[in-house]
N, C-alpha and C positions, 0 to 999 in steps of 0.2 A: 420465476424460474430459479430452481438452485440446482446445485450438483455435490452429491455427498458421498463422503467415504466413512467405512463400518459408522454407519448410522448416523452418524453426525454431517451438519450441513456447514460445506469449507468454502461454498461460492455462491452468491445468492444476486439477485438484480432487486431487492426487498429497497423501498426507500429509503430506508436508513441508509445503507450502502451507498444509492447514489445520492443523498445529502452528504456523506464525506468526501464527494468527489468538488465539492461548491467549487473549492478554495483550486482545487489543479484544474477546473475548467476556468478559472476566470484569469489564471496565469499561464495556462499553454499557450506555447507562442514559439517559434523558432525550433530546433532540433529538442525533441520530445525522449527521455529514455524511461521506460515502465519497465519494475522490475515485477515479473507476475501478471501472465494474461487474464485467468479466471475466464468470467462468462465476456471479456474485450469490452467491458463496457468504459475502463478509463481510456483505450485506446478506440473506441467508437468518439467517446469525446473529445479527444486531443485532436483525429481525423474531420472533425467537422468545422474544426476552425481552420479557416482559409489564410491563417498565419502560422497556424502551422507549416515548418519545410519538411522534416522525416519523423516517424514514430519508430523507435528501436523497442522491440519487446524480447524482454529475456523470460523464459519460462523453461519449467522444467520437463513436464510432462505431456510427452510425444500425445499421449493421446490428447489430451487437452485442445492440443496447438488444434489436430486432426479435426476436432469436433466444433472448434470455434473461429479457428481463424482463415478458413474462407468465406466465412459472414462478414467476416470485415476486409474484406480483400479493398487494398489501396495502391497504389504507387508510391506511394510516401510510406507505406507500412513495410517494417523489415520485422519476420518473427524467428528470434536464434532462439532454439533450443538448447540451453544451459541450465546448469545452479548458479540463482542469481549470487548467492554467496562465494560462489570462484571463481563466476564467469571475469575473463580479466578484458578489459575495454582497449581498444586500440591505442597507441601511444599518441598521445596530445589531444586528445576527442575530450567535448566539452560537449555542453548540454545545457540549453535555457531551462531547462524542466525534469526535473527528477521524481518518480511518484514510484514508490515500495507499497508492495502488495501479496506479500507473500508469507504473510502465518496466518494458520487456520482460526484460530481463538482470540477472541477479545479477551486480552489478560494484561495484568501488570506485571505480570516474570517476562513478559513481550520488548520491553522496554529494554532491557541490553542489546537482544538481537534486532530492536531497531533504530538504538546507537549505533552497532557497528555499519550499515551502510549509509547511513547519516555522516559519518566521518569521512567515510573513503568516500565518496563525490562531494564532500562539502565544497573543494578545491575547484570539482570539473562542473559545477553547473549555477547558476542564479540562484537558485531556490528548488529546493526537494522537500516531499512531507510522506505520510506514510497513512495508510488504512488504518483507521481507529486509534490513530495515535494519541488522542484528546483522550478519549474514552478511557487509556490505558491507564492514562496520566492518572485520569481522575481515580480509574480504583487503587492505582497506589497510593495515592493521598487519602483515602477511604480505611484502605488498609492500616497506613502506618496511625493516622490517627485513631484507628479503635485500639490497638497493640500502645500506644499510647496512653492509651484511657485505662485499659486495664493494667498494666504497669503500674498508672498511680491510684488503683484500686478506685475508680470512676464508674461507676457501674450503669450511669445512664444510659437510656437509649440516645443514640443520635440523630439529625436530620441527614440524610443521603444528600443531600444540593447543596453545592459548594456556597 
């Protein structure tokens, strides 16, 4: 299943997708915040651990919510419609688990704006990570090493794997 906008695909259930979920299924546990519903599948998986206490989802798009989140209708599921980038969290609210989910493209210009929610709940939660955040890394390091290469007039090909 994906869902896409002008042509390009922003939300997909593709294996890849849920191989990045490993690491936030094997640490959900206690009060859950996702920022970014998509197709609900990290909040499908947060829901189905019975240590989990509440899933808070922040999303932007009214429709979205409309179209995905009575498939996952829970008691422990809370879905606010916001920008996870303003939405502002209740004063003293903490979070065993924090999972960002919210840019369309696997990129490495991704890496700032997934610094800044990484900062702002470093304080309120155990541990947070973010959608393709590995992946991002690696093509900056991809990047800067070829701009590297050429800089010192290196003209090899290189191997892609770190």
């Amino acid at each position: 299943m994906r869902l896409t906008r002008g042509g390009n695909t922003i939300m997909s259930n593709m294996p890849s997708e849920i191989r990045d979920l490993v690491e936030f299924r094997l640490r959900a546990t206690g009060d859950v915040l996702i920022n970014g519903l998509g197709l609900g599948i990290a909040a499908q998986i947060a829901l189905a651990n019975a240590d989990v206490s509440t899933v808070t989802v922040i999303a932007i798009s009214g429709d979205v919510i409309g179209l995905v989140a009575p498939h996952i209708a829970d008691h422990r599921l809370r879905v606010i419609q916001a920008d996870a980038h303003n939405w502002r969290a209740p004063e003293g609210m903490r979070w065993d688990v924090v999972w960002h989910d919210i840019w369309d493209d696997i990129c490495a210009d991704n890496l700032s704006e997934m610094a800044k929610p990484h900062r702002r709940y470093g304080r309120r939660c155990d541990w947070q990570g973010s959608w393709c955040r590995a992946e991002c890394e690696r093509a900056g390091r991809l990047w800067r090493q070829s701009i590297q290469r050429l800089a010192s007039g290196d003209s090899r090909r290189h191997s892609t794997t770190p």
